[in-house]
C-alpha positions in Angstrom: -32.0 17.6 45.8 -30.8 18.0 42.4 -26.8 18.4 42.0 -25.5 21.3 40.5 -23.6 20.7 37.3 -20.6 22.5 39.0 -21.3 19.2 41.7 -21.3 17.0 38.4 -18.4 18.5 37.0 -16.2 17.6 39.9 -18.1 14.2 39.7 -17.1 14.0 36.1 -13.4 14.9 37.0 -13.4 12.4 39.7 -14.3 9.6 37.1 -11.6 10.5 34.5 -8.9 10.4 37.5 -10.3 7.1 37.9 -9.8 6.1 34.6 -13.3 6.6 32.8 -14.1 8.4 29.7 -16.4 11.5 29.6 -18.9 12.5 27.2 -21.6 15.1 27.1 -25.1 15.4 25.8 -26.4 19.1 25.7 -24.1 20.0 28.1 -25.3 17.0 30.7 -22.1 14.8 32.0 -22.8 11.2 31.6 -20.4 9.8 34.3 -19.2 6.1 32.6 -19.9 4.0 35.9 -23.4 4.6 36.1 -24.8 5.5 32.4 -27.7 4.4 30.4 -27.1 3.5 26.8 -27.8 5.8 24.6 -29.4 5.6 21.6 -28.3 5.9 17.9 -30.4 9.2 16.8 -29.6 10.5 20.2 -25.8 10.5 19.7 -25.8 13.3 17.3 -24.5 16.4 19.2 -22.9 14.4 21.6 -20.1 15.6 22.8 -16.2 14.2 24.4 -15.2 16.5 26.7 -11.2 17.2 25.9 -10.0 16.4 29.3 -11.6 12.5 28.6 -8.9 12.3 25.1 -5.3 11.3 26.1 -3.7 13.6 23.8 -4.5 17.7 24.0 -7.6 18.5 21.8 -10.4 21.4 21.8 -12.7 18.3 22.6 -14.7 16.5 20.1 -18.3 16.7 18.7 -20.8 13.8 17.1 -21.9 15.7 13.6 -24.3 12.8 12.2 -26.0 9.8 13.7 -28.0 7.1 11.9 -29.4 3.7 11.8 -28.5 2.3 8.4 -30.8 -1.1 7.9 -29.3 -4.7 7.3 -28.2 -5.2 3.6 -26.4 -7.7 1.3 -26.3 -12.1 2.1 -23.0 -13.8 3.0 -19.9 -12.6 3.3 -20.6 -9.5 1.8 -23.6 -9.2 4.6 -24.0 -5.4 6.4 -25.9 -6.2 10.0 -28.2 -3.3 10.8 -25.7 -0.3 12.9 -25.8 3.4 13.7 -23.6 5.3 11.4 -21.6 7.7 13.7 -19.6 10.9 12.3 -18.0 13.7 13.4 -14.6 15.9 14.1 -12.0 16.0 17.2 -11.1 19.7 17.3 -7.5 20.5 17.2 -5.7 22.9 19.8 -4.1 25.2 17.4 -7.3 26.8 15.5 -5.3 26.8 12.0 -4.7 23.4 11.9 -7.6 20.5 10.6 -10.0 18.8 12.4 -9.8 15.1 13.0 -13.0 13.7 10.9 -14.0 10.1 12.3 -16.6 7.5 11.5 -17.5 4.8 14.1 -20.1 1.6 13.5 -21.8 0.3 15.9 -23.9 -2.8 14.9 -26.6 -3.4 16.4 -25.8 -7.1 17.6 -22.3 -5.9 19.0 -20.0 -8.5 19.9 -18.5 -6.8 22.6 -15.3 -6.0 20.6 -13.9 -2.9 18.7 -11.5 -2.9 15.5 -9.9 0.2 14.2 -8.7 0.6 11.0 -5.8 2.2 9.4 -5.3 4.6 6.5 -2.6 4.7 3.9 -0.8 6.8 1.5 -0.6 9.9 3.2 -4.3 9.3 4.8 -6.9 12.9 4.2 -9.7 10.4 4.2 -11.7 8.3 6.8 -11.8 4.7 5.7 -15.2 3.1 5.3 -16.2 1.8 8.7 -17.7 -1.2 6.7 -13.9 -2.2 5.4 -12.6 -5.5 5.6 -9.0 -6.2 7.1 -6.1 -5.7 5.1 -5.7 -8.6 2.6 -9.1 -10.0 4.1 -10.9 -13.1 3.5 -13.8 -12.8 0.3 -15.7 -15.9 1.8 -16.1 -14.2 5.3 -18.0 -11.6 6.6 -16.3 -8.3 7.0 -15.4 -7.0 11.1 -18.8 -5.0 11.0 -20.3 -8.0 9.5 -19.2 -10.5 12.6 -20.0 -7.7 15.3 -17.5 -5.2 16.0 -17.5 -1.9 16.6 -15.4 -0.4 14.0 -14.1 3.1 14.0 -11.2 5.1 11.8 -10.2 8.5 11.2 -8.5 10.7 8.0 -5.1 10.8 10.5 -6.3 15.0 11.0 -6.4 16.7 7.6 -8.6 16.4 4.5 -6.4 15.7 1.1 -6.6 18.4 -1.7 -6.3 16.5 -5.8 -3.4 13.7 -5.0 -5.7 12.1 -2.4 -3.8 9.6 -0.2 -0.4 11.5 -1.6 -1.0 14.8 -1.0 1.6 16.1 1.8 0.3 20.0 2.0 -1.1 19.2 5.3 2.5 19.0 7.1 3.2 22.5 7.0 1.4 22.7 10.2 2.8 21.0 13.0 0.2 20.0 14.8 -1.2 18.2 11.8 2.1 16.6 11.1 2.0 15.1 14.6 -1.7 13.9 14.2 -0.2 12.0 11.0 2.9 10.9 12.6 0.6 9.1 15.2 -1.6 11.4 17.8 -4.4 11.2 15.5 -4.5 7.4 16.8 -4.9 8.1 20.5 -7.5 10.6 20.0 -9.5 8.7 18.0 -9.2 5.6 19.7 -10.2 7.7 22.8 -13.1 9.4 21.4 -14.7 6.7 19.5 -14.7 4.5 22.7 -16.5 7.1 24.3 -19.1 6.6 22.0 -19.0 2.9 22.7 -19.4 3.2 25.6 -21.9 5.7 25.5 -24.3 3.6 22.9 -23.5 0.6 24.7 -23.1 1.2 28.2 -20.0 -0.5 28.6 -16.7 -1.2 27.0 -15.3 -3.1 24.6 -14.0 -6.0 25.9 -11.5 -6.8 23.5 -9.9 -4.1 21.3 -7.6 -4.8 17.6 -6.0 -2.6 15.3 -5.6 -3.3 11.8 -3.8 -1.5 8.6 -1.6 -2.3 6.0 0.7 0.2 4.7 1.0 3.5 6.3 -2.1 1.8 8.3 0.7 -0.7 9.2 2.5 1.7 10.4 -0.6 3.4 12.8 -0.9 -0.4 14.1 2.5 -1.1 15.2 2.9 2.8 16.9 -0.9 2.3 18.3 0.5 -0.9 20.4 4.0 0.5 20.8 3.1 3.9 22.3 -0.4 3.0 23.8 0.0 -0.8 24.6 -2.8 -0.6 26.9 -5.2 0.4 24.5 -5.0 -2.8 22.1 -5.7 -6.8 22.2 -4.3 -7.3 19.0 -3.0 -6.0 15.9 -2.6 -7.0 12.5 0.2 -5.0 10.5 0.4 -5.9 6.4 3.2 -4.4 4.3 3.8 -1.9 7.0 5.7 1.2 6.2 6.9 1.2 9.8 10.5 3.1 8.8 8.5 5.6 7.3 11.4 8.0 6.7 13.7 5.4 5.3 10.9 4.5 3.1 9.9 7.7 2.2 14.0 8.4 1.5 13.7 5.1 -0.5 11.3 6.4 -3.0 13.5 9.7 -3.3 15.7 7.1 -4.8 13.4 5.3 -7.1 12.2 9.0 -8.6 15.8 10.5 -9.2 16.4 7.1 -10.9 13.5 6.3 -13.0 14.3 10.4 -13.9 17.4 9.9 -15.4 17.2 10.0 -19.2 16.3 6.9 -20.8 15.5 5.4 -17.8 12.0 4.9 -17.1 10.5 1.5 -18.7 7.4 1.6 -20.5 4.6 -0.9 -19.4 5.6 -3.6 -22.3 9.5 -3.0 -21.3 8.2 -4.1 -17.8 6.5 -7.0 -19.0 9.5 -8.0 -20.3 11.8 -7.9 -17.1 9.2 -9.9 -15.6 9.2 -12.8 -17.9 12.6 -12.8 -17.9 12.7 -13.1 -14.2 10.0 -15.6 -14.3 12.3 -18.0 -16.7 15.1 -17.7 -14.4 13.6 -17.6 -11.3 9.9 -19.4 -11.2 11.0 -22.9 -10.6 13.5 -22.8 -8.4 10.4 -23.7 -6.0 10.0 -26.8 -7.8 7.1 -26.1 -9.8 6.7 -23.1 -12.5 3.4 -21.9 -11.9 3.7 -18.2 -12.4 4.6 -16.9 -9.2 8.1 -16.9 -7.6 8.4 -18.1 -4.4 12.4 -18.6 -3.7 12.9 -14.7 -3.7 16.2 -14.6 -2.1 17.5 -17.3 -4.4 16.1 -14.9 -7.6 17.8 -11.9 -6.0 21.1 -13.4 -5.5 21.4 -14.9 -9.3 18.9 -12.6 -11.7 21.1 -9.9 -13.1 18.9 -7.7 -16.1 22.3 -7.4 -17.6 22.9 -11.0 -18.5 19.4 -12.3 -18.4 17.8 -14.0 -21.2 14.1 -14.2 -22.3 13.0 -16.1 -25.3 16.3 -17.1 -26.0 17.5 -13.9 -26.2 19.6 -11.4 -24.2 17.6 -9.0 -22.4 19.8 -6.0 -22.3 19.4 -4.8 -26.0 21.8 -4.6 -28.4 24.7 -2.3 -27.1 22.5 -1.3 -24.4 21.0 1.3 -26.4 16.8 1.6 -26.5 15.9 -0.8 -29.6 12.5 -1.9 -28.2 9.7 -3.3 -26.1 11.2 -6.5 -25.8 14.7 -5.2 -24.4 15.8 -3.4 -21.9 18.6 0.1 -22.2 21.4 0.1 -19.8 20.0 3.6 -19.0 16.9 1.5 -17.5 18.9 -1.7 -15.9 21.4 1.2 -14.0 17.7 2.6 -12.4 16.1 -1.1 -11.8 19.1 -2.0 -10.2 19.6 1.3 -8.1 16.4 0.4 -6.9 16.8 -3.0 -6.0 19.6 -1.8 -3.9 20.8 -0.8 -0.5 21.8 2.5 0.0 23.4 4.4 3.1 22.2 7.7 5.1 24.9 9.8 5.9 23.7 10.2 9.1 21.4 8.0 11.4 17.6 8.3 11.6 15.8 8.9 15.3 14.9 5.2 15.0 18.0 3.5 14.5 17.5 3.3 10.9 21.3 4.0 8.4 19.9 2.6 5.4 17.4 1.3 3.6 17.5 -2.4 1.7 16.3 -1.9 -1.5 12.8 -3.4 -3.4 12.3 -6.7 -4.4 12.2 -5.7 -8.4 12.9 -9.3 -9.8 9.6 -10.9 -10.1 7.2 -7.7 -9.0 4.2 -6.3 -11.6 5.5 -2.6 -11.8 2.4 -1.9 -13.9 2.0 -4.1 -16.4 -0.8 -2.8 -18.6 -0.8 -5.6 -21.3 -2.8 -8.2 -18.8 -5.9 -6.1 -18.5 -6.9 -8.1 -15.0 -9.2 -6.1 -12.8 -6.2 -5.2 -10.5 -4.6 -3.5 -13.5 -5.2 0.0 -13.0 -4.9 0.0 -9.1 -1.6 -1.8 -9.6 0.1 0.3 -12.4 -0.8 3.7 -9.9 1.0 2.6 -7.1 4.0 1.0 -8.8 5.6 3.1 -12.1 2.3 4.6 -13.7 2.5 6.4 -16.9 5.0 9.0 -17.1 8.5 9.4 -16.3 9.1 11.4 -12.9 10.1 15.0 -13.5 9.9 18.5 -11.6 6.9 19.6 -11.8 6.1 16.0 -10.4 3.7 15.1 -13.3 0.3 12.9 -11.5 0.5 10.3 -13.5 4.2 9.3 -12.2 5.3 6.8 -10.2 3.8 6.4 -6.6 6.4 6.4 -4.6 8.2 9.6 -6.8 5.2 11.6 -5.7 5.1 10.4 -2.3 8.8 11.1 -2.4 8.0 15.0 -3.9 5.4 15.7 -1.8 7.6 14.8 1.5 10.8 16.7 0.7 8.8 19.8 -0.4 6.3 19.6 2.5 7.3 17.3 5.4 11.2 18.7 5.4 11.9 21.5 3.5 8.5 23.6 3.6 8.8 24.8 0.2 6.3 24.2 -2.2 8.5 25.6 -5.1 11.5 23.3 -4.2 12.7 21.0 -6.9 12.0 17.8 -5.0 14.8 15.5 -7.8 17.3 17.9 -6.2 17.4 16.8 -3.0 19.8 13.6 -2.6 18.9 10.5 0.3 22.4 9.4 0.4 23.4 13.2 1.0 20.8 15.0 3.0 23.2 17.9 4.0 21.3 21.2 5.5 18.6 19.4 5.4 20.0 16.4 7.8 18.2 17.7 11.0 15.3 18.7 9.6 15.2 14.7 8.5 15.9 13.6 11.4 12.9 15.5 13.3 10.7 14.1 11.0 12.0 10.7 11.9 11.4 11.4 15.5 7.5 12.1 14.6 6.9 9.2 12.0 8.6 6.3 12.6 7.4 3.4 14.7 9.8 1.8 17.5 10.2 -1.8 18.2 9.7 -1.6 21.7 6.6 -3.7 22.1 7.2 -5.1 25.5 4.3 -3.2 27.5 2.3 -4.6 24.6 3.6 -8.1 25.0 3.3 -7.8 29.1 -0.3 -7.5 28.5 -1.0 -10.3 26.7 -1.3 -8.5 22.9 -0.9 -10.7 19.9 0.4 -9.5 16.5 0.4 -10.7 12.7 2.8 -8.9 10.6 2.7 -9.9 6.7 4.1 -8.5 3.8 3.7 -9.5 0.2 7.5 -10.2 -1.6 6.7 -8.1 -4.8 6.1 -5.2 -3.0 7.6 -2.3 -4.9 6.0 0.5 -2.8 6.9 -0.3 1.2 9.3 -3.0 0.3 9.5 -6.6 2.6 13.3 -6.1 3.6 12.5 -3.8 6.2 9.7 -6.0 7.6 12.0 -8.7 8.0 14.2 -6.4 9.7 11.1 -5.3 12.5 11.2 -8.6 13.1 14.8 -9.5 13.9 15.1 -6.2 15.7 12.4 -7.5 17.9 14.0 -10.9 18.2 16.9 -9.2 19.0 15.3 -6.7 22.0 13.4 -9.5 23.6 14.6 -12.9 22.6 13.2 -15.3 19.8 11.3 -17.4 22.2 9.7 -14.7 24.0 8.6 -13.1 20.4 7.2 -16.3 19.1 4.8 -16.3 21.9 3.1 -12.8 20.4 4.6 -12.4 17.1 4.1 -14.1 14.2 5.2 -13.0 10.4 4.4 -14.2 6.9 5.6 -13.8 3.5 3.9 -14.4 0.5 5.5 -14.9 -2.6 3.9 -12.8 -6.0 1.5 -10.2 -3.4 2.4 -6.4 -4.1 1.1 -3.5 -2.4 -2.3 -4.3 -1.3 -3.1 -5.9 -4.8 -1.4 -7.7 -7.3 -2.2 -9.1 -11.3 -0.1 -12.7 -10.0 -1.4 -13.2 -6.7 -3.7 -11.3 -4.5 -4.2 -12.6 -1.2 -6.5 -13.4 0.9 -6.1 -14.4 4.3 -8.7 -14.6 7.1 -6.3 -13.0 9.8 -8.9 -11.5 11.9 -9.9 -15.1 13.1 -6.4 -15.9 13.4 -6.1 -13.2 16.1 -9.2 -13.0 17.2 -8.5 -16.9 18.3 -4.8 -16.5 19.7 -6.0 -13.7 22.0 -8.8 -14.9 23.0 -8.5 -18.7 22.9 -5.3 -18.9 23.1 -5.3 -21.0 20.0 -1.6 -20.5 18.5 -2.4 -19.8 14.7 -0.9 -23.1 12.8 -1.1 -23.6 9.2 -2.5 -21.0 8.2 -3.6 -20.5 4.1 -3.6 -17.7 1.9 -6.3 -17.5 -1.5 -5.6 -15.6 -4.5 -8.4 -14.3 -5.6 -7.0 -12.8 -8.9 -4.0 -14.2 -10.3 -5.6 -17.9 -10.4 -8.6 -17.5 -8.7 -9.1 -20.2 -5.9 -5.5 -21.2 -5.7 -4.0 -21.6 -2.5 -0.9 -21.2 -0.4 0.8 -22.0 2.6 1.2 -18.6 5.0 4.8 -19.5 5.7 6.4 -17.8 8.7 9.6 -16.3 8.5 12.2 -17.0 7.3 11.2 -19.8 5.5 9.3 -20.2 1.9 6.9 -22.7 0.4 8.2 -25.4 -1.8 6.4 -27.7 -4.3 6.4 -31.1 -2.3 7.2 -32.7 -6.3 3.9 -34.3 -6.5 -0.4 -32.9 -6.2 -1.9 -30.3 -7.7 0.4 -27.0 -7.6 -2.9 -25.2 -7.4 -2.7 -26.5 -3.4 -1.5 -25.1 -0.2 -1.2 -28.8 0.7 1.0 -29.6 -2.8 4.0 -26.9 -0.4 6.0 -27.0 2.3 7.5 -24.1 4.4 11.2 -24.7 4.6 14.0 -22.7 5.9 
């Protein structure tokens, strides 16, 4: 006798108590234990019941499904996979929907990578993305057989794109950002896993760089069970601190006389390539000894060409000098500054940006990174209120989040608002720490067997590398260093900015890395990072912290081999 589909519904229940997810497919339960895999044209209109998503949703709904054929050769190979999209409904019916995409290749490994976003997300990353910093001479996730999935966080950006904060005047849509999004993507697109496939994934990472970094380490911090693995580059895991950070950089580079043009940049880093570049033992463009170069540049007193870089009387003279208007804001960014009162995360201050030695937008080099690089480091115009689009990245991610995130006021004048003094303001800051920033408590995630990379370019100018290195003694500090260097491991790499750089832009194959350590249990030794920019084909040493690569004094400088990590 037929069941009811009251009878199934009570079945269906049964199998989410139990663990299992739930979909739907014209209002027939498929029950997870005993399903036949459903195919790719089929999918569309299927729907995930709410009660199978972790986090409270309206349910979700498949709005497109295709088969998109094999393409490209090498590493830059497609396999044949169904093209999944669709939206996660939210529970307050003013706030966004949560628009996904998930890949599912045809010759499926039996693994799953999510991706994250970054900026302030609105947009669902391509499901055919490589990892952060991936390899060019591999094939991308899709490409080697995973499942891949991603979402736009739950809202859809207006003109700024990834820096557009009008979302978080809704609350529910600030907490998809902050991190529920995650869950309720990860849950619905392994519904549709398992759905296509009949099973689940038997292994599951997480990768992002940025605020994608920071979605990796709160995925395997909040929902440890959920993730393998987890690679985290540049991540902006102190997002409030950060975001406070480039508060600081705007009200600076605002002052009068203050903001560098692109040739003025050019000159402070030359000058802190003279001063600093061989202190590695080799000058070859790219500093490596960064906390030797913070401790002795000073723009005051450097030189460059023979000549002092501050100009005459500190006035503005020219390209090839730079104002004491402008050293006073390069310096105030490179350093630390104090909350008045503590962030939900432990956070009381944020370290400053590596300035000495970083491409702020240098315009005169014309490398194919140029324009990317010059957007998300000073741009082309000073900051000012109205924030003008063309100003520096972090000034408009710093507008955008005082006028949206914390005050709610579209017609506040962002400049006005001071990190170091938050006043009325204070809770309001504090609540949004609560909902943004990612914890270090990674032990469930470690219990389990996860493994995590963590690396972070050291000319980073947009999530700076201090706070990384502080992640990472907070969690030696919480678990022990021996216990972290069975899961953890972080690298530095000297001359990498913010997901691209003019001097060196890396390339590291991290996904077999991890893919290896969790699965094979092959400790990752040695690794080596490419530029693919800078000096095409040169190579480095992926040197865990804290130490650097040094020039052995003889081969070709040109070599990972030609360095050694050293303390």
């Amino acid at each position: 006798m037929t069941s009811t589909l009251g009878e199934r519904a009570v079945r269906a229940a049964m199998a989410i108590a139990a663990g299992g997810s739930l979909v739907a497919c014209g209002g027939v339960s498929l029950e997870p234990a005993a399903s036949a895999p459903v195919a790719c044209e089929k999918l569309q209109g299927l729907a995930i019941l709410a009660a199978s998503i972790g986090l409270p949703t309206t349910g979700a709904t498949v709005t497109s499904a295709k088969l998109v054929e094999a393409s490209g050769s090498g590493a830059t190979a497609v396999p044949a996979y169904c093209e999944v999209a669709g939206r996660i409904a939210p529970v307050d019916t003013t706030a966004p929907n949560i628009l996904f995409q998930v890949g599912l290749p045809v010759n499926w490994n039996q693994k799953a990578m999510m991706f994250g976003g970054g900026g302030f997300n609105g947009s669902v990353p391509s499901v055919k993305n490589n990892v952060p910093a991936g390899p060019t001479d591999q094939p991308t996730p899709l490409g080697r057989g995973y499942a891949t999935f991603a979402s736009d966080s739950g809202h859809q950006s207006g003109p700024l794109t990834t820096r557009d904060g009008l979302f978080a005047m809704n609350d529910e849509a600030l907490r998809n950002y902050g991190g529920d999004a995650l869950k309720k993507t990860r849950d619905t697109a392994v519904a549709i896993i398992q759905a296509h496939y009949g099973k689940l994934p038997a292994t599951s990472y997480f990768a992002g760089g940025s605020n994608g970094g920071r979605e990796t380490l709160t995925a395997i911090q909040r929902w440890p069970a959920d993730w393998d693995g987890a690679i985290a580059w540049y991540p902006a895991w102190n997002d409030v601190a950060a975001l406070l950070a480039g508060q600081v950089m705007g009200r600076a580079l605002a002052q009068p006389g203050a903001y560098p043009n692109p040739a003025k940049r050019l000159a402070l880093f030359d000058a802190a390539l003279e001063a600093c570049d061989a202190l590695d033992g080799v000058a070859d463009g790219v500093i490596s000894h960064q906390n030797a170069c913070n401790a002795r540049f000073d723009p005051s007193t450097a030189m460059l060409r023979g000549a002092p870089l501050r100009c005459p009387g500190g006035a503005d003279t020219g390209d090839t000098c730079l104002s004491d208007a402008q050293i006073t804001a390069l310096k105030m960014i490179n350093s630390p500054f104090s909350f008045k009162a503590p962030l939900l995360n432990g956070d009381t201050d944020h370290p400053g940006f590596n300035v000495w030695g970083a491409d702020t937008g240098i315009t005169a080099w014309n490398k194919p990174t140029q324009a990317y690089v010059s957007l998300v480091n000073f741009n082309t115009s000073q900051p000012a209120f109205p924030m003008p689009v063309t100003a520096p990245f972090m000034a408009i991610l710093g507008d955008q989040w005082v006028r949206y995130f914390v005050a709610r006021d579209q017609n506040l004048n962002s400049l006005e608002f001071d990190p170091e003094n938050m006043g009325p303001w204070t809770g309001r800051v504090q609540e949004v720490s609560r909902l943004l920033d990612a914890k270090t408590d990674i032990s469930a995630f470690q219990a389990r067997g996860g493994k995590l990379l963590i690396a972070h370019g050291l000319a980073d100018t947009v999530v700076s590398s201090r706070p990384t290195q502080e992640y990472y003694r907070r969690l030696q500090a919480q678990l022990g260093a021996s216990k972290v260097d069975g899961f953890v491991r972080y690298y530095e790499v000297p001359g990498y900015g913010h997901a691209s750089s003019q001097v060196f832009n890396a390339a590291w194959d991290s996904l077999t890395a991890l893919d290896a350590w969790r699965v094979d249990g092959k400790i990752p030794v040695a690794q080596v990072v490419a530029d693919i920019t800078g000096v095409p084909g040169r190579t480095r040493p992926m040197c865990e912290y804290p130490t650097w690569p040094r020039y052995k004094g003889r081969g070709d400088a040109n070599l990972a081999a030609s360095f050694e990590c050293v303390p």
